[in-house]
N, C-alpha and C positions, 0 to 999 in steps of 0.2 A: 939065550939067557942073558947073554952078557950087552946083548944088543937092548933089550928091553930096558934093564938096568940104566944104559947110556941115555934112553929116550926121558926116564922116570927123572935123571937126575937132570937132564936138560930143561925139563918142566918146570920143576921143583925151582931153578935159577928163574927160569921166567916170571913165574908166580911172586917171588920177593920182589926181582927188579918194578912190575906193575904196581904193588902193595907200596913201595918203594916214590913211585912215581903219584898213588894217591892221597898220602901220609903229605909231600910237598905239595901236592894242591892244596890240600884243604889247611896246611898253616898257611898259604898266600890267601886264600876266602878269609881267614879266622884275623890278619893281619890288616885286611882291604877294611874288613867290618869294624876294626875296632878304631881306625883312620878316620870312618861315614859317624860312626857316632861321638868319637871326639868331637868332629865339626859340628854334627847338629848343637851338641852340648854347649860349644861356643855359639854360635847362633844365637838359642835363646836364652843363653846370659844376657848376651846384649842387645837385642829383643827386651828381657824384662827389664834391663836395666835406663833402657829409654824408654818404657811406658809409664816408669818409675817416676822418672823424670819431668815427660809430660802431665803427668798425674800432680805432680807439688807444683809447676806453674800454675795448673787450671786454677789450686784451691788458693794462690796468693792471688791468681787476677780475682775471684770472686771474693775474698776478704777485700781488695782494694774498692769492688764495686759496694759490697755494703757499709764498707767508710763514709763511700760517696752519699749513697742512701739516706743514709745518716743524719751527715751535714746536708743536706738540701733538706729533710725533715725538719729538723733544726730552724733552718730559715722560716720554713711557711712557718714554722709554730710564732717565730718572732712577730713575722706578716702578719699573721691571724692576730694576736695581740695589740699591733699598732693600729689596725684595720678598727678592732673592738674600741678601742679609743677615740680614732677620732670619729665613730658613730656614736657614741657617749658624746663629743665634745658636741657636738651638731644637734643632738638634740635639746641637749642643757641651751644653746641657742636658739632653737625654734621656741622654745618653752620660755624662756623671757622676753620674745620680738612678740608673741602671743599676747603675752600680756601687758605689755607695753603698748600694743596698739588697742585693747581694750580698754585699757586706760586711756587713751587720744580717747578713743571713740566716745566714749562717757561725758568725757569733760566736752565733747564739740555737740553732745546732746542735751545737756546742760543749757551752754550756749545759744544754742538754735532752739530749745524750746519743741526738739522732734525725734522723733526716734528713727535708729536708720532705715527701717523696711520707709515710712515715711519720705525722707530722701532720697531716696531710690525712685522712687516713684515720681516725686515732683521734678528732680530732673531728668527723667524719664520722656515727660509729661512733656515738660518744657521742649527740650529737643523734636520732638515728636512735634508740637506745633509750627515749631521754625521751619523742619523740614519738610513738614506736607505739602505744601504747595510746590515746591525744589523738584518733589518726589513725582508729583504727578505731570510737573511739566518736564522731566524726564521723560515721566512715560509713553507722554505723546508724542513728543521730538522723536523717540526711537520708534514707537508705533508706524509716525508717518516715513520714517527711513524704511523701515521694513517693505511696507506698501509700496513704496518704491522702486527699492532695488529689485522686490519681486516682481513689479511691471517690467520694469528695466530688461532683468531676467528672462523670461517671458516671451519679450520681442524678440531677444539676442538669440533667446532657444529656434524663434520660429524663421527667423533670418537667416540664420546659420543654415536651418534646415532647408530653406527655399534656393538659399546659394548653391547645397548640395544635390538639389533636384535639379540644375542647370542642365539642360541636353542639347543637345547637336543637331538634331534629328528633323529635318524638313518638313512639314504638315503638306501633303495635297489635298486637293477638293475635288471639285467635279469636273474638270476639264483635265487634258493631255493636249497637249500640243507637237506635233511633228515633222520636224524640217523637212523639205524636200529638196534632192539633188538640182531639181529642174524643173520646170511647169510643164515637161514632157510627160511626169508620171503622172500629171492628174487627169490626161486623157488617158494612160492605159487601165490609173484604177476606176474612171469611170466605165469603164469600158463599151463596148457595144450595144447603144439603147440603154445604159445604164447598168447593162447586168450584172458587169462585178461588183459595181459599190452596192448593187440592190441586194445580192448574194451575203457581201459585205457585212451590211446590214443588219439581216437577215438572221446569219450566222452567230455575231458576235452578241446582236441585240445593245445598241451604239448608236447612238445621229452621228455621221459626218458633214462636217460643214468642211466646203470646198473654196470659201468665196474667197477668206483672204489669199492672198499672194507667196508664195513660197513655201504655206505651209497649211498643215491639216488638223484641223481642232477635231478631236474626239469628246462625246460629250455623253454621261450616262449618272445618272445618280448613285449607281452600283460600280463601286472602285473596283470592284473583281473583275466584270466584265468589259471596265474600261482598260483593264491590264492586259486581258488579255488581248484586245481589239488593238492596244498600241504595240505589243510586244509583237502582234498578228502580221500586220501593217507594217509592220520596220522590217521584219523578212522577207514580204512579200516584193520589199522595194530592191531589198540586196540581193535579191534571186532574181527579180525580173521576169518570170513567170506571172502572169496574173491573169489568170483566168476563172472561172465556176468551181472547178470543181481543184484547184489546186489551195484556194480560199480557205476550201472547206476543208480539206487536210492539214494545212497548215493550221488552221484555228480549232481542231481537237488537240495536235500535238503540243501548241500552247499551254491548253488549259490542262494537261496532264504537266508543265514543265512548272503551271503557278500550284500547283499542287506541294511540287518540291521546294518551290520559293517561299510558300507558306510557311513551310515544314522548318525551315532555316532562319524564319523570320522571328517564329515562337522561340526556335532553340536559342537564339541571339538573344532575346529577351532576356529570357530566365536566367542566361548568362551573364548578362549585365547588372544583376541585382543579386549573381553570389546562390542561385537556387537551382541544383542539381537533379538526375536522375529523375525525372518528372514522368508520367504515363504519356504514354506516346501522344494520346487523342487529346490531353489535358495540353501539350506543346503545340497540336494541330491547332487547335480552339485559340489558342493564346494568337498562334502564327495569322490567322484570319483578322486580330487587331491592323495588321498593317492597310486594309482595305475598308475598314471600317470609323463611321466617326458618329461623335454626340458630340449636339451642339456646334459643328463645326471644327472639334476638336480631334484631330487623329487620335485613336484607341491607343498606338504604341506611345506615343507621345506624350500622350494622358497617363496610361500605367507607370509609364517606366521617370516619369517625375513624380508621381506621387509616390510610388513605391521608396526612393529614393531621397524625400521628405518623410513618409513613414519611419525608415531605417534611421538616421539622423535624428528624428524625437527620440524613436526607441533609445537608443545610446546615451541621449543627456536623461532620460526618465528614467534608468537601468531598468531594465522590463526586458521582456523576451523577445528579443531581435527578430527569430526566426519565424513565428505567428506574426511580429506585425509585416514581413515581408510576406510571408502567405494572404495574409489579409488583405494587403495592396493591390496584388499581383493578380488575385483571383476574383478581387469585386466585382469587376463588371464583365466576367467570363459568361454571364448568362445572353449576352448581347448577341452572340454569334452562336449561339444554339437555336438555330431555324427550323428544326424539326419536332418540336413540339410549342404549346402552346402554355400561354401565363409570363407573369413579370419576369425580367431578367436576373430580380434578386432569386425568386421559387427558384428558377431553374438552376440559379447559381448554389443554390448549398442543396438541391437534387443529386446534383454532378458531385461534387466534393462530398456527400455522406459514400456515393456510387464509390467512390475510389477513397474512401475513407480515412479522411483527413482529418485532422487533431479537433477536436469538438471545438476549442478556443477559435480555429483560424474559422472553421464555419462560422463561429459568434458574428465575426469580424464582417464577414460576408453576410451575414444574414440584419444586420443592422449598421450597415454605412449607410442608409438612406434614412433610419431609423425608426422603418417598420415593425423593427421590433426593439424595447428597453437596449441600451448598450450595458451591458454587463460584465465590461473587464475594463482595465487601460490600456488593451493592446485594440479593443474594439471603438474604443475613446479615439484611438489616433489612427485608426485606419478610418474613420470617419473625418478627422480633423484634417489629414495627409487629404484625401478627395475633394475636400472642399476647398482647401489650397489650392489646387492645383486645375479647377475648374473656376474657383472663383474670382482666382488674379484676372488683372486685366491685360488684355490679349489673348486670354485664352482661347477664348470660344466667342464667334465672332459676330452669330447669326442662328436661329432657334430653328433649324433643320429636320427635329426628329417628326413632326407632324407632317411635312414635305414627305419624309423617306416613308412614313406610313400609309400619307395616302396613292406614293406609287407602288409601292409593294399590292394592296388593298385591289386597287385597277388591274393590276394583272395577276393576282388571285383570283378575279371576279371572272376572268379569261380561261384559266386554267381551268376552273372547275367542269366548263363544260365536257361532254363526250367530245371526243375522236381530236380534242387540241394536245398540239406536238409542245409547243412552244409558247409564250405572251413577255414582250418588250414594251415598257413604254417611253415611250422618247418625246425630247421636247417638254421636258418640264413637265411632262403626265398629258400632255395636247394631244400626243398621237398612239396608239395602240397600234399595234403589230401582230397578229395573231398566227403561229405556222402551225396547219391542221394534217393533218393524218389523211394521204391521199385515196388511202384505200377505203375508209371510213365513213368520208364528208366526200359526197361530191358537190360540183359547182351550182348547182340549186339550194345545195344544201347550207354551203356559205354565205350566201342570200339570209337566209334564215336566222343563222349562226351571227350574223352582226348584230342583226335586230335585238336578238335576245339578250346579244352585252349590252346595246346601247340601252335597254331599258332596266336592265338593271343597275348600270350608272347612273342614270337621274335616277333611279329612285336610293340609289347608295346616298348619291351628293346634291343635296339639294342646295348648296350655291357651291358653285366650283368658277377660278377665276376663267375665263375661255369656253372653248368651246373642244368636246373628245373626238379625235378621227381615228374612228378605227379600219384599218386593215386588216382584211381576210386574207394570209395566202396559200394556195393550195399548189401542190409541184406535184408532177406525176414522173418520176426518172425509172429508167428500165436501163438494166446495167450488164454487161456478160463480158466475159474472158476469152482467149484464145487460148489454144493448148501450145500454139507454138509464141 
């Protein structure tokens, strides 16, 4: 019992001391809080006390600014005032210079005996006589300067443009000429009874003339086949091989090598007059200029100045550049289309609708000769550019195209028959060459085979200057391999 009692009152101590210890917190909370909102309190005293503040500046700056207001109101009204005045005083002056010159005017009507519409008119009248004659020999003085300087002009445009078609570019004809090492090689290319130059011959479809001294005239009215008979001949001599049948390899692998010369010769073109990305066969065609001529005139030589004068007008005409170089470029593209028949112009805007080119640059092509209306000024100067450039002097040297027709024409007459391989005419259209198909034609048969060309020559050419010799020839080769 007495132990209990001990515990109850040791509790009981506990229980105050705690109570004790919560009563002292909570006056330090009660003491801490009343510390926090003192300070707030101070705070927004002075908080309100400077918004206070800033509040009665704002309202004396804005009282200062409608002082200002004010006074500059003020002013304009004074301005508006002085303004109203002296447009008052100005008019009270328009208003008596008015009438003051009606008064002149009256009294100098008086005087004069006329009214002023009257005067007006008479010296109107008057000046007007003095000056007409003044007037119209102005107008001729500058009429004929005009005429002038647009001659003047004119020439300078086409001058200009001739200067700019200046080219570099060598013209050949119908010869090749070719040096030789020594008078040794003209006994090997004649070779044995003649066989390699007659092989030669034969092959390239060429005359060679051997007679002068050192060197070898190649002679053909066909610049292709003269290229490749020279290009033939130049390897034959730096190999030193010359026989039949080495000839004749050599003289395929040629004509596959002018193939790529062509190819190079187009693409050089088109690059020299600024005209890109062209169809391949449109660049072949072009490249076949290099072997080709009118007139005397090499075809490259021809395009690539007039194209050149073309471009040069176009620029002082401001007109479209690009048609009149198409225009130029592509005129006479129908020249070396050998596989079909009709004018060089038909053929020529055939080919260009084929790969469908700009209607304009066809125009261009379709009327430089002016077979048909020219209907632009890109077609105006692709006409004008061609006649410049054929009809300056030097150009064209000698009237050839009736020549290169009637040799083509002769060895057409050749070809047509059965079983012909080949037909060259050489010597100015004198000699015909015909190589026939040995399994086809035999030697009775080429007998025959002359006859029939020679009579359909006279009756083709009823005067031809000379006389036609035609050659038959017939080769019979049998050829085999060895396996070893």
């Amino acid at each position: 019992m007495f132990k209990f009692l001990k515990n109850l009152f040791v509790n009981k101590k506990k229980q105050q001391e705690e109570l004790e210890r919560v009563k002292l917190h909570a006056k330090e909370i009660i003491v801490k809080a009343n510390e926090e909102a003192l300070t707030i309190k101070q705070e927004a005293e002075k908080e309100s006390r400077r918004t206070i503040t800033e509040a009665m500046e704002s309202e004396k700056r804005l009282a200062k600014k409608e002082q200002q207001l004010e006074n500059k109101e003020s002013l304009l009204n004074k301005d508006k005032a002085g303004l109203e005045n002296t447009k008052k005083q100005y008019e009270d002056l328009k208003k008596d210079f008015e009438e003051k010159r009606e008064t002149i005017l009256q009294k100098l009507e008086k005087v004069a005996q006329l009214t002023k519409d009257q005067a007006r008119n008479l010296l109107l009248q008057g000046w007007e006589e003095k000056l007409k004659a003044e007037i119209a020999k102005k107008i001729k003085q500058k009429d004929e300067e005009i005429k002038q300087q647009a001659d003047e002009k004119a020439k300078q445009i086409l001058l200009d443009a001739m200067r700019y078609g200046a080219t570099d570019y060598v013209a050949e004809y119908t010869l090749s000429v070719i040096n030789l090492p020594n008078d040794e090689f003209k006994g090997r290319i004649i070779g044995k009874d003649g066989r390699n130059i007659r092989t030669f011959e034969v092959a390239t479809g060429v005359d060679v003339d051997l007679e002068e001294e050192g060197v070898i005239r190649l002679s053909s009215f066909d610049a292709v086949r003269r290229e490749v008979a020279r290009i033939s001949l130049e390897k034959l001599i730096r190999d030193g091989r010359i026989q039949p049948q080495r000839i004749e390899e050599i003289v395929q692998k040629t004509r596959e090598e002018i193939d790529k010369i062509i190819f190079k010769a187009g693409e050089e073109l088109t690059h020299k007059v600024g005209i890109f990305n062209l169809p391949t066969e449109i660049i072949k065609l072009l490249g076949r200029f290099k072997y080709r001529y009118s007139y005397g005139q090499n075809m490259i030589l021809h395009t690539l100045e007039e194209t050149k004068i073309g471009i040069a007008l176009a620029h002082e005409l401001k007109v479209d550049v690009n048609i009149v170089k198409l225009g130029c470029l592509l005129h006479d593209i129908g020249k070396v289309i050998n596989d079909k028949e009709g004018s060089h112009v038909d053929l020529g805007v055939e080919l260009l609708k084929k790969y469908r080119f700009p209607q304009k640059a066809i125009d261009c092509v379709a009327s430089h000769h002016e077979d048909v209306p020219l209907n632009s000024v890109e077609a105006v100067i692709t006409y004008i550019a061609d006649a410049v450039s054929g009809g300056r002097p030097g150009a064209r040297h000698e009237d050839v195209q009736e020549y290169l027709k009637r040799i083509k024409t002769i060895e057409d007459i050749a070809k047509t028959k059965k079983g012909v391989k080949e037909a060259y005419a050489l010597q100015a259209g004198r000699e015909l060459r015909v190589i026939v198909q040995p399994t086809e034609i035999n030697d009775d048969e080429t007998k025959i085979l002359a006859e029939k060309i020679r009579e359909e020559l006279e009756k083709k050419f009823d005067v031809f200057p000379g006389q036609i010799k035609i050659t038959i020839i017939r080769e019979l080769r049998t050829e085999t391999t060895t396996k070893i």
